[in-house]
MARMARMI-552838 format. One record per residue (C-alpha): residue number from 1; x, y, z; residue in three letters. Coordinates in pm, 1 decimal, always signed. Each point is the difference from the previous one (the first is absolute). Example, Ala and Ser with C-alpha at 12.3 -4.5 7.8 and 13.67 -1.06 7.14 Angstrom:
SITE num       xx       yy       zz residuo
SITE   1  +1230.0   -450.0   +780.0     ALA
SITE   2   +137.0   +344.0    -66.0     SER
END
This chain:
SITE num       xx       yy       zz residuo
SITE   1     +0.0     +0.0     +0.0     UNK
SITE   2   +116.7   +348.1     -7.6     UNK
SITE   3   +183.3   +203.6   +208.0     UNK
SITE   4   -279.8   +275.6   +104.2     UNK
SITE   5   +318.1   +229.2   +155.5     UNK
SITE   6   +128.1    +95.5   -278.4     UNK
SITE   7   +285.9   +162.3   +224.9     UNK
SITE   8   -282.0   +242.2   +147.7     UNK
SITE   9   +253.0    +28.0   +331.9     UNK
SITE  10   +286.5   +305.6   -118.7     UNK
SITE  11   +349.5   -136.8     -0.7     UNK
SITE  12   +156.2   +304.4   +231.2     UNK
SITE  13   +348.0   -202.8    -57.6     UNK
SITE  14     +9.8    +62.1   -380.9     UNK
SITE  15   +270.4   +201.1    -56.2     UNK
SITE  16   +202.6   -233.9   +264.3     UNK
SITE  17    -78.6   -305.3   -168.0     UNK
SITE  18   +116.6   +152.1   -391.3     UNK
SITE  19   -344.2   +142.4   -106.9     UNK
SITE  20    -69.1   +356.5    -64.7     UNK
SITE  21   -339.9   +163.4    +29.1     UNK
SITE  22    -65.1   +156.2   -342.5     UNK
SITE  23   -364.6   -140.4   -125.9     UNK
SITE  24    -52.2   -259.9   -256.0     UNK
SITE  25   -194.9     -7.3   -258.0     UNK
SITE  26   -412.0   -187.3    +23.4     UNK
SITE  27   +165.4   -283.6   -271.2     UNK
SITE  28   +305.4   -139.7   +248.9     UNK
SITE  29   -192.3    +80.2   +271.1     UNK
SITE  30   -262.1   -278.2   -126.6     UNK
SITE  31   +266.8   -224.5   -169.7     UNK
SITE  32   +151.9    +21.4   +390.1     UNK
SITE  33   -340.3    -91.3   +140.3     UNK
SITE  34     -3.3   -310.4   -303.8     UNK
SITE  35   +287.5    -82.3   +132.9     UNK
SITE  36    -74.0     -2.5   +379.7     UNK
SITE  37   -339.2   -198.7    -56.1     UNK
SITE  38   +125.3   -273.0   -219.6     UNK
SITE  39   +280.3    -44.4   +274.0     UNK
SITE  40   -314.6   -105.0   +254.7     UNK
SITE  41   -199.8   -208.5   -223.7     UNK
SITE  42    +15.2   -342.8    +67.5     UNK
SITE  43   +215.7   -158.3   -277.7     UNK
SITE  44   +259.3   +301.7    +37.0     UNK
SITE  45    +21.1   -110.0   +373.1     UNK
SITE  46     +7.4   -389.9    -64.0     UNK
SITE  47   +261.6    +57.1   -218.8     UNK
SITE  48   +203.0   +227.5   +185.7     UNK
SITE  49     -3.3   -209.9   +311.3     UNK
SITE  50   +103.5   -365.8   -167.4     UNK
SITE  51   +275.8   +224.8   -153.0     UNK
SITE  52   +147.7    +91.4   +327.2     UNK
SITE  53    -72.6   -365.5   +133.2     UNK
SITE  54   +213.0   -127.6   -282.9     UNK
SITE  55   +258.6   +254.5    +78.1     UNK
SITE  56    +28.8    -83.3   +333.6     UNK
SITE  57     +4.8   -403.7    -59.7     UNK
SITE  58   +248.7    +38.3   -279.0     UNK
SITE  59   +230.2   +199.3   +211.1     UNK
SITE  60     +1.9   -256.1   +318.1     UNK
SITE  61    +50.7   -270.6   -271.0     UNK
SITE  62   +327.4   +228.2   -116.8     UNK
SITE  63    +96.0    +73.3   +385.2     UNK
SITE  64    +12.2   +332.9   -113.5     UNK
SITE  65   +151.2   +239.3   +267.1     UNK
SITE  66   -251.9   +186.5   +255.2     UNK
SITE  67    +66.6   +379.7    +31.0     UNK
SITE  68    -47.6   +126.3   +374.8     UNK
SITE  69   -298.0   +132.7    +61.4     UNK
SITE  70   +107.2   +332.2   +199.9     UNK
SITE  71   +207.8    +99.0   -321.3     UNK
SITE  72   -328.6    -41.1   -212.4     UNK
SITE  73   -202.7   +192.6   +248.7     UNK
SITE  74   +302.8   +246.5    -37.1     UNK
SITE  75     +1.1    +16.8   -353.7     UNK
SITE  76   -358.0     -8.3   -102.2     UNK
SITE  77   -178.0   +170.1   +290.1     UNK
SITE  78    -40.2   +325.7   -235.5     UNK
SITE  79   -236.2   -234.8   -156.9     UNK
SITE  80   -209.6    -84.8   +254.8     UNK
SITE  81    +97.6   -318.7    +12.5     UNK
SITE  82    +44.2   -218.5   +302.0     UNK
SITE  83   +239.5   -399.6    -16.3     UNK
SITE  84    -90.3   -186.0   +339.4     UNK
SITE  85   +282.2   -269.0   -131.5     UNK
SITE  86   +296.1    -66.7   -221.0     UNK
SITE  87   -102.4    +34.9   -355.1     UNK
SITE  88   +193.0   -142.2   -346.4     UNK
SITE  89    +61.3   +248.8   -209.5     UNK
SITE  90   -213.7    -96.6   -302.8     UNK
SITE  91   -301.5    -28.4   +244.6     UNK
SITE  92    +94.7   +397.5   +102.3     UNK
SITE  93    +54.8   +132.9   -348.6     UNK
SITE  94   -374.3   -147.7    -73.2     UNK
SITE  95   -138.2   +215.7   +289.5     UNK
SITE  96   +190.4   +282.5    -51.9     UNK
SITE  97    -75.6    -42.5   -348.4     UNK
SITE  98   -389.9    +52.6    +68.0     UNK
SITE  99     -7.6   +260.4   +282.5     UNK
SITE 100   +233.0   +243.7   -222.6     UNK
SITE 101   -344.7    -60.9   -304.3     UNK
SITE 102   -214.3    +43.2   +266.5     UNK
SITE 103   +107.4   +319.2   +130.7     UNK
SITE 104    +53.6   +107.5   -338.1     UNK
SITE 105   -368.0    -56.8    -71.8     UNK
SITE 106   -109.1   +211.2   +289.8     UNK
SITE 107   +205.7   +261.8    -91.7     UNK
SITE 108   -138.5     +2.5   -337.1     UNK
SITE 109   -374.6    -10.1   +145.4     UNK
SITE 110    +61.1   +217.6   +280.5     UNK
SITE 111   +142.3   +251.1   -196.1     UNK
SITE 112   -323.3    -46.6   -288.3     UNK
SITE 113   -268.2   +264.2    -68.8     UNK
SITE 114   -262.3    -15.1   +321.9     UNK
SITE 115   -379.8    +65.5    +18.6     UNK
SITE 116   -309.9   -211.6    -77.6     UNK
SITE 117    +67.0    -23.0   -379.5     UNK
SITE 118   +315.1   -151.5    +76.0     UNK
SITE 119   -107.3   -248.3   +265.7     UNK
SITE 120   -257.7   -124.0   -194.2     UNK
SITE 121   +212.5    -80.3   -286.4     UNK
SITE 122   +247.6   -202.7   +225.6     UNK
SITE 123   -278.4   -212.0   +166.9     UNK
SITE 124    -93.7    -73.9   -340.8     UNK
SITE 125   +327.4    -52.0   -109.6     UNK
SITE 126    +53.6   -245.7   +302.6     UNK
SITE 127   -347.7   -171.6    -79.8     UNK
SITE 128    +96.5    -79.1   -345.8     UNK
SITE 129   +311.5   -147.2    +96.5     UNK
SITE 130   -147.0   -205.8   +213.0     UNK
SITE 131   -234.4   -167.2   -303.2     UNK
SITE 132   +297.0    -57.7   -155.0     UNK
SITE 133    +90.5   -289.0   +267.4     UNK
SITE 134   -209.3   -283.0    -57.1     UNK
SITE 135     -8.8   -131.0   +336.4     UNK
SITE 136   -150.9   +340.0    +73.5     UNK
SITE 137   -281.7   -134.6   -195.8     UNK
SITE 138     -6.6   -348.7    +64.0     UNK
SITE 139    -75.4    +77.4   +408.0     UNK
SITE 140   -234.7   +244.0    -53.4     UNK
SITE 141   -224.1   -260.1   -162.2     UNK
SITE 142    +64.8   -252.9   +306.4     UNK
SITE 143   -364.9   -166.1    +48.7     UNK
SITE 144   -107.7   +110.3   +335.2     UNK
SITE 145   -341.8   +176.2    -41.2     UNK
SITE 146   -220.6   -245.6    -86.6     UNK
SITE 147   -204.8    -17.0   -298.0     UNK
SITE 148   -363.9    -18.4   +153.4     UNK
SITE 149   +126.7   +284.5   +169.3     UNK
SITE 150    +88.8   +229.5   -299.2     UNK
SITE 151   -313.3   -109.8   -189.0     UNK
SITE 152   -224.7   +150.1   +303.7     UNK
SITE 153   +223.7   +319.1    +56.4     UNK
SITE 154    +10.0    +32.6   -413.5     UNK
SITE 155   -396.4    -42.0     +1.7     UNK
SITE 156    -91.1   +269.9   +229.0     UNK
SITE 157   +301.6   +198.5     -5.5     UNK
SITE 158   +131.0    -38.7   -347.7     UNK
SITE 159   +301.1   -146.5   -217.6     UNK
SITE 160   +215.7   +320.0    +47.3     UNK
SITE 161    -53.6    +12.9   +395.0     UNK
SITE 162    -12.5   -351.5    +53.5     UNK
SITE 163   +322.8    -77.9   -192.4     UNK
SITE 164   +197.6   +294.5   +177.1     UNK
SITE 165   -125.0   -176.9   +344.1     UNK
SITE 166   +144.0   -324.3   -128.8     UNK
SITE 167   +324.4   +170.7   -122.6     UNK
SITE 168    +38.6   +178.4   +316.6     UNK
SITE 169    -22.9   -361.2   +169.9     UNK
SITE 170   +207.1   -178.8   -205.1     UNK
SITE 171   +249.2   +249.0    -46.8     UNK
SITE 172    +86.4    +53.1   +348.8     UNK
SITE 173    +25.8   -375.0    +62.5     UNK
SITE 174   +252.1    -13.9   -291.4     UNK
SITE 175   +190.3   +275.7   +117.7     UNK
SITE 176    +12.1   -158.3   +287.5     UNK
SITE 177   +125.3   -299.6    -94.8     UNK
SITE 178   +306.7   +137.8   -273.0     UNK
SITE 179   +101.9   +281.0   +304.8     UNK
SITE 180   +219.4   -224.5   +217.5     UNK
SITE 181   +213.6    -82.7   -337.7     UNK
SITE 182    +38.1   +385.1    -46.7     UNK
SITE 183    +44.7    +73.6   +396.0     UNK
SITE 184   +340.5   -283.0    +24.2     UNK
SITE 185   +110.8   +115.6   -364.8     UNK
SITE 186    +44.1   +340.7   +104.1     UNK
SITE 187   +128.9    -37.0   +394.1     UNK
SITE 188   +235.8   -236.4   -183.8     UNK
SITE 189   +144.4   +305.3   -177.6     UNK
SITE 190    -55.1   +276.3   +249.8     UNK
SITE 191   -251.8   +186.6   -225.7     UNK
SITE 192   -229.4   +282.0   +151.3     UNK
SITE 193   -284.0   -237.3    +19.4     UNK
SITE 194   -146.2    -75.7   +342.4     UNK
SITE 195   -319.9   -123.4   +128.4     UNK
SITE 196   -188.5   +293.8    -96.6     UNK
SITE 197    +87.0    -53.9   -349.8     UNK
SITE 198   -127.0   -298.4    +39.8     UNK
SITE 199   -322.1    +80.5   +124.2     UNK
SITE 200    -48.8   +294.6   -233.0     UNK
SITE 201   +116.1   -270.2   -268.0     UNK
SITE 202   -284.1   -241.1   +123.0     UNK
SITE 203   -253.3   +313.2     -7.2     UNK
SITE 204   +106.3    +78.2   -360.2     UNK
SITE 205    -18.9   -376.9    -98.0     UNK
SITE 206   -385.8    +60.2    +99.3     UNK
SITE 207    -85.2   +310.6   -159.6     UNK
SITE 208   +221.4   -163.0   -326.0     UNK
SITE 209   -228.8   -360.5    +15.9     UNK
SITE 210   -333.1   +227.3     +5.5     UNK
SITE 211   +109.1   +213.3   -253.6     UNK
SITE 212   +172.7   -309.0   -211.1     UNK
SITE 213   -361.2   -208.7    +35.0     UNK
SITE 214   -227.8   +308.3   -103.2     UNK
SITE 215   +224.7    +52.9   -318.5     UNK
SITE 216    +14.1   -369.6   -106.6     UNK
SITE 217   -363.5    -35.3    +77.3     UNK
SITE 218    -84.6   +328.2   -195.6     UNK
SITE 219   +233.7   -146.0   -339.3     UNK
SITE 220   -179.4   -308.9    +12.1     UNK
SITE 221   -377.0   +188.3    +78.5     UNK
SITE 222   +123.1   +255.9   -332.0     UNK
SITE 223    +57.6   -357.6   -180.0     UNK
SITE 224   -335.7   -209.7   +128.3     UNK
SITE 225   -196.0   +344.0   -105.3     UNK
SITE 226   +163.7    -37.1   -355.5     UNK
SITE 227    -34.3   -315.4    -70.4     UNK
SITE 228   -347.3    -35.3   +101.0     UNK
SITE 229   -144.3   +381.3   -223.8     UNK
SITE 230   +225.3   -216.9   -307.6     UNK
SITE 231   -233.5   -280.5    +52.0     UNK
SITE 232   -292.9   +206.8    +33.6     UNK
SITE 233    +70.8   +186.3   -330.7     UNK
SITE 234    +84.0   -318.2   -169.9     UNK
SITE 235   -353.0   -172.6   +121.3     UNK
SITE 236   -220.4   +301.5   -111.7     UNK
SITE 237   +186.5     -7.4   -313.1     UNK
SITE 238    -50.7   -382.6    -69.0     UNK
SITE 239   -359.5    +62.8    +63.9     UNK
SITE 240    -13.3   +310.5   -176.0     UNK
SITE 241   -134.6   +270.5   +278.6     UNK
SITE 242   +139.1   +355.3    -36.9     UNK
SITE 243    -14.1   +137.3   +362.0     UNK
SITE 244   +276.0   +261.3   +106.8     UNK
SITE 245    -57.9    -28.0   +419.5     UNK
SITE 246   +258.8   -162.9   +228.9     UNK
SITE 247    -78.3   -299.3   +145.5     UNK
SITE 248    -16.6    -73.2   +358.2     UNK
SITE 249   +269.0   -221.4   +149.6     UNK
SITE 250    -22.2   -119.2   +395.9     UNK
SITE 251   +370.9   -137.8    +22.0     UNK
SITE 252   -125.6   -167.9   +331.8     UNK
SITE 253   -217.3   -219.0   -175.6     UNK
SITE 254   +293.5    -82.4   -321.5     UNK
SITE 255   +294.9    -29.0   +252.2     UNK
SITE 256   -239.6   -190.0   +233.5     UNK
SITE 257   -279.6   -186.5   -278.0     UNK
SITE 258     +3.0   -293.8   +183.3     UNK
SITE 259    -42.1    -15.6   +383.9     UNK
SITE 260     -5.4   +389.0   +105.8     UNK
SITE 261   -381.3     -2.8    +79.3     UNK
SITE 262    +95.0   -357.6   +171.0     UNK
SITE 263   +266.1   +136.9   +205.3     UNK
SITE 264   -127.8   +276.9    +76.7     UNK
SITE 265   -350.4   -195.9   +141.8     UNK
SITE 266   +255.5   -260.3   +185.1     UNK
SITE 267   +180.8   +258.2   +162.3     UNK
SITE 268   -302.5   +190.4   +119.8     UNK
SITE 269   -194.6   -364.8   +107.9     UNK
SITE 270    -48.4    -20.0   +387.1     UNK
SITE 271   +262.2   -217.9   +201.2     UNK
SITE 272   -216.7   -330.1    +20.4     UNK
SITE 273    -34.1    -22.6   -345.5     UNK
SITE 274   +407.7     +4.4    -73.0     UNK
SITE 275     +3.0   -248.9   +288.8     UNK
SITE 276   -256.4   -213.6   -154.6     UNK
SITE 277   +127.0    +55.0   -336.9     UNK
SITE 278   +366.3   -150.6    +85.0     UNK
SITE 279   -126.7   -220.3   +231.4     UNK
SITE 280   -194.1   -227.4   -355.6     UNK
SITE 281   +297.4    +92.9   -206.7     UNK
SITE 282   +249.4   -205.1   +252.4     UNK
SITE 283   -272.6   -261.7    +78.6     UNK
SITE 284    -22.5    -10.3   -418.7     UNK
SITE 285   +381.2    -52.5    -16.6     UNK
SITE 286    +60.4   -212.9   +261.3     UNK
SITE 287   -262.4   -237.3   -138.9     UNK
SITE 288   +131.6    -46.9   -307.8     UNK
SITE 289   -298.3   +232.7   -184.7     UNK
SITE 290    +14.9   +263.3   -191.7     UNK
SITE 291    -62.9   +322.6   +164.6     UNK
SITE 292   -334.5   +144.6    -59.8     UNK
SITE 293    -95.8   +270.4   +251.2     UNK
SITE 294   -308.0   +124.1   -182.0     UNK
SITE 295   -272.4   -118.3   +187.4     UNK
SITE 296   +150.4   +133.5   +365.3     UNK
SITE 297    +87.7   +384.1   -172.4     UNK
SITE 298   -370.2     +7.5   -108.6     UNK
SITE 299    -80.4    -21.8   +357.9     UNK
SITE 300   +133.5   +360.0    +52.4     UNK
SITE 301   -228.1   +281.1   -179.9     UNK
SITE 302   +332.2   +238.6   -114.3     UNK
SITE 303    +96.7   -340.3   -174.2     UNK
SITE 304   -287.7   -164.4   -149.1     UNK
SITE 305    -36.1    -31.4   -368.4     UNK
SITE 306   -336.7    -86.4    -42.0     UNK
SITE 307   -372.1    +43.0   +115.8     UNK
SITE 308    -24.5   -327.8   +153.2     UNK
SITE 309   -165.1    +52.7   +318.9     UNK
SITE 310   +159.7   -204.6   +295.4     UNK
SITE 311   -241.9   -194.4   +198.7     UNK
SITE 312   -128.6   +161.9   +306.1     UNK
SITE 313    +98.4   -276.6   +230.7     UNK
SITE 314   +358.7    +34.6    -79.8     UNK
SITE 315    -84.3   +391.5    +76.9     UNK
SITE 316   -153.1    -83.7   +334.6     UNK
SITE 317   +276.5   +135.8   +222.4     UNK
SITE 318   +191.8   +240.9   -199.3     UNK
SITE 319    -39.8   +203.6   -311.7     UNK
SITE 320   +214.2   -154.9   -196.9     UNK
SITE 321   +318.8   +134.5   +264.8     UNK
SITE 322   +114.9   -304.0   +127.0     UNK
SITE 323    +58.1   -271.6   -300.3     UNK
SITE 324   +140.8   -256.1   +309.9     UNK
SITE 325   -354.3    +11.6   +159.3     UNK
SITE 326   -163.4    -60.7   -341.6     UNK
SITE 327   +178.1   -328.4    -20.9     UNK
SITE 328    -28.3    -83.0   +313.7     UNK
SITE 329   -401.8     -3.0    -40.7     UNK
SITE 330    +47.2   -173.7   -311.3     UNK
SITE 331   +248.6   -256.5   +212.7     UNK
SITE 332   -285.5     -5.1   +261.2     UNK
SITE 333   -271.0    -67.6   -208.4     UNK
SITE 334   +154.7   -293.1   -152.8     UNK
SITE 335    +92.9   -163.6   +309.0     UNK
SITE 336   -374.2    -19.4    +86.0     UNK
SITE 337    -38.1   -139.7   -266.0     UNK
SITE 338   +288.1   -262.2    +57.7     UNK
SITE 339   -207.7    -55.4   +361.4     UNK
SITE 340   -314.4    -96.7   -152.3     UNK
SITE 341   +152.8   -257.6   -189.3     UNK
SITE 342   +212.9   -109.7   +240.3     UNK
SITE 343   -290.6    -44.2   +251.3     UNK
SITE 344   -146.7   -262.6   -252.5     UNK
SITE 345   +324.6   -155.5    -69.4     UNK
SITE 346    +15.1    -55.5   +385.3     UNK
SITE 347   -403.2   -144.5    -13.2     UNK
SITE 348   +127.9   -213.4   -303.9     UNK
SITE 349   +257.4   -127.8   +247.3     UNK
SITE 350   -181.8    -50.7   +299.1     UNK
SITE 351   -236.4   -256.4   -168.6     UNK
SITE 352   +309.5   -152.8   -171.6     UNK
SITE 353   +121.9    -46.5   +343.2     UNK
SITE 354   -318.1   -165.9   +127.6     UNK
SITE 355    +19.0   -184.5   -286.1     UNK
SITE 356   +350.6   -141.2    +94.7     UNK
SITE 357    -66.1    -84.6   +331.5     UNK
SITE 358   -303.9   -170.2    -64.7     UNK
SITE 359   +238.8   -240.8   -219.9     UNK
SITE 360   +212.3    -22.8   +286.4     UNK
SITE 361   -263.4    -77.6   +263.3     UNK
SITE 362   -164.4   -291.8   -211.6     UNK
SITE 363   +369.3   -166.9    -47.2     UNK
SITE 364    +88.8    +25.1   +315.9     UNK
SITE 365   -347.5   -202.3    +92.7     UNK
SITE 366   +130.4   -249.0   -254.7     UNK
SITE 367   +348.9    -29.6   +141.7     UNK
SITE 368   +131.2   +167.2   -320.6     UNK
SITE 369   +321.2   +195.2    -17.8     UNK
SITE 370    +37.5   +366.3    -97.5     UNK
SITE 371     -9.1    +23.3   -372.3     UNK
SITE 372   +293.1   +181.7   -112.7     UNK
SITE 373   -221.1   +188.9   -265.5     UNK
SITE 374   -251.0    +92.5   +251.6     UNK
SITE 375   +292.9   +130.3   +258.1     UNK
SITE 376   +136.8   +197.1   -316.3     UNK
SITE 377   -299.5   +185.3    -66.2     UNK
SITE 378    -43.6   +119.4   +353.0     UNK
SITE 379   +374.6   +127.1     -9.6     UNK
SITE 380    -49.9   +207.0   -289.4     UNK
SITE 381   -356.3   +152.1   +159.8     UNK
SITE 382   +192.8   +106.7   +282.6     UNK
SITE 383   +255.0   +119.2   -200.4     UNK
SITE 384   -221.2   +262.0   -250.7     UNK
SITE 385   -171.8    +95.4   +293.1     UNK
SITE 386   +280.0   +110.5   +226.3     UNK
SITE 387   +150.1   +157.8   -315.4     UNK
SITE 388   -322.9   +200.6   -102.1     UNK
SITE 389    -67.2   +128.8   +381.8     UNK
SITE 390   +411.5   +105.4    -26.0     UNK
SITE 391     -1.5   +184.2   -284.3     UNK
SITE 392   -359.9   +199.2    +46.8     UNK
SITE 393   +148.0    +50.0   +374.4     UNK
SITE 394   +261.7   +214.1   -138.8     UNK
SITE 395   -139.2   +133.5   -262.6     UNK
SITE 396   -287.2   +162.9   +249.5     UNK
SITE 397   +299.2   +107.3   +260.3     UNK
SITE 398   +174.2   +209.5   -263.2     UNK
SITE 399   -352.7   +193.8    -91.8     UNK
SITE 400   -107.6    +21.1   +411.3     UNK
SITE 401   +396.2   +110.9    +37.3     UNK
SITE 402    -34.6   +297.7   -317.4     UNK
SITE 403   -323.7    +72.2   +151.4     UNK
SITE 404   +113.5    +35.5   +330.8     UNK
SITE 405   -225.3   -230.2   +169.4     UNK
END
């Protein structure tokens, strides 16, 4: 991002340091402001900092000799700058190398015409140097506001507004995340860049994504609106109609032809029904079915696609706020009918039991033994009915436990 100082702060040690104070013309002043932005922009920093790393590792692998540190501190303090260890000499010249441009750049802006017509042609200097670093770009297009969200914001708001929200967002977060590369690059080589920078740098990064969003999203509006009056034309002259009035476009409804009205309905639907809605999508999955939420969105009135009326039973309780009680009663409603049938089941079983141990009685009169078939069909009586009185057991628990009875 760019550097917003733009050596604002006066350099009082100029004529110490081998600069005199005669102006500059507006041209080097705003090549020297070029110069100074593209120095901060990410790709200039990465690639100043793995050139000092290689330095540094290429001169331990040649043992290269350390120069004290107090007669670098002596020798370059004029500079401002400050060696807290012994330093090889191709690792100082680099440093030295950069602060002597840098000051030279202040100079240079410090010395530049003043006022507001000034200023505002080095921010915009600094802002188009900063579009000419692609990661500039790249993170200020990082995915963080979410896309429901812009369609709302863009619906009642507007594309202009909403997109400058979105590229405030986003371009913060990427400013944030390209800074600390910037922040190490220059305390690596002593430049004037501290944690103000850095947080002016992160403000500018946001102002830059807003801006950066609004003009991409107004080039491709300007191209949409083309496109769409060339297809016009071309209709009206395939059917032969002569009409000279503008068409209406709604570039909600051609970036969005799809599911806007659908999102927009699911995102205003009440809580129950989103509940409800993933609850039959996960139940779909997990059995194996293919998900088909239709029937439970009709339930809610913002989401309903048809006139079908719902039957009042299932809108006994609730209108049509709670889709979890609505299958409940449904759930209810079929377990009495599961108990009707399971009350005859259990009749049908009682006389089968009388049956059996009417068998049992005789042949035990006659001295006969059990007949294996006999005592195999009682098991499995026993067996469906302690199953059936299980399962409708829990079954009614669950309901008396949602009901809180």
């Amino acid at each position: 991002m760019a550097n917003l100082t733009f050596g604002i702060d006066v350099n009082e040690n100029a004529k110490e340091n081998g600069y005199d104070l005669y102006s500059t013309t507006l041209k080097k002043t705003l090549g020297a402001v070029y110069e100074d932005t593209w120095k901060f922009n990410p790709i200039s920093s990465i690639i100043r900092s793995y050139e000092l790393s290689s330095t540094q590792k290429r001169a331990r692998e040649e043992d290269e000799p350390l120069i004290p540190r107090d007669e670098l501190n002596n020798k370059y303090s004029d500079l401002g700058l400050v060696f807290d260890q012994d330093e090889p000499q191709s690792i100082v010249d680099i440093i030295v190398d950069r602060k002597e441009n840098e000051r030279r750049r202040q100079s240079i802006i410090q010395r530049g015409p003043q006022g507001f017509l000034p200023g505002t042609l080095k921010f915009l200097t600094g802002l188009g140097t900063s579009v000419l670093d692609p990661i500039n770009i790249g993170v200020s297009f990082i995915p963080v506001f979410g896309q429901l969200r812009f369609q709302r914001l863009a619906r009642s708001v507007g594309f202009n507004k909403a997109r400058f929200v979105r590229g405030t967002v986003e371009g913060s977060v990427g400013a944030a995340v390209v800074e600390p590369f910037i922040y190490s690059a220059a305390q690596k080589e002593q430049a004037d860049y501290d944690l103000a920078d850095s947080f002016l740098n992160i403000g500018f990064g946001t102002l830059f994504g807003g801006g950066l969003h609004v003009g991409a999203g107004k080039l491709k509006d300007i191209k949409t609106i083309k496109d769409f009056k060339r297809k016009v034309r071309k209709a009206r002259e395939n059917l032969g109609i002569k009409s000279t009035e503008e068409p209406e476009i709604d570039l909600y409804k051609i970036y969005y032809p799809e599911n806007a009205d659908t999102m927009m309905k699911l995102d205003k639907a009440k809580p129950e029904t989103k509940k409800a809605l993933l609850s039959k999508a996960i139940g779909d999955i997990l059995s194996e079915e293919q998900v088909d939420v239709r029937k439970t969105a009709e339930i809610d009135p913002s989401l309903r696609t048809t006139d079908e009326v719902i039957p009042e039973k299932i809108n006994r309780n609730t209108e049509f706020s709670n889709p979890d009680k609505v299958e409940l009663d449904t759930l209810e409603k079929n377990i009495g009918n599961e108990r009707n049938v399971t009350k005859q089941v259990d009749l049908d079983n009682e006389a089968l039991e009388i049956q059996v141990n009417e068998i049992r009685t005789r042949q035990k009169e006659l001295g006969i033994i059990d007949d294996p078939e006999v005592k195999s069909t009682q098991d499995e009586i026993d067996e469906v009915s302690a199953k059936e009185r299980d399962i409708n057991n829990i079954i009614v628990d669950a309901i008396n436990c949602v009901n809180g009875k």
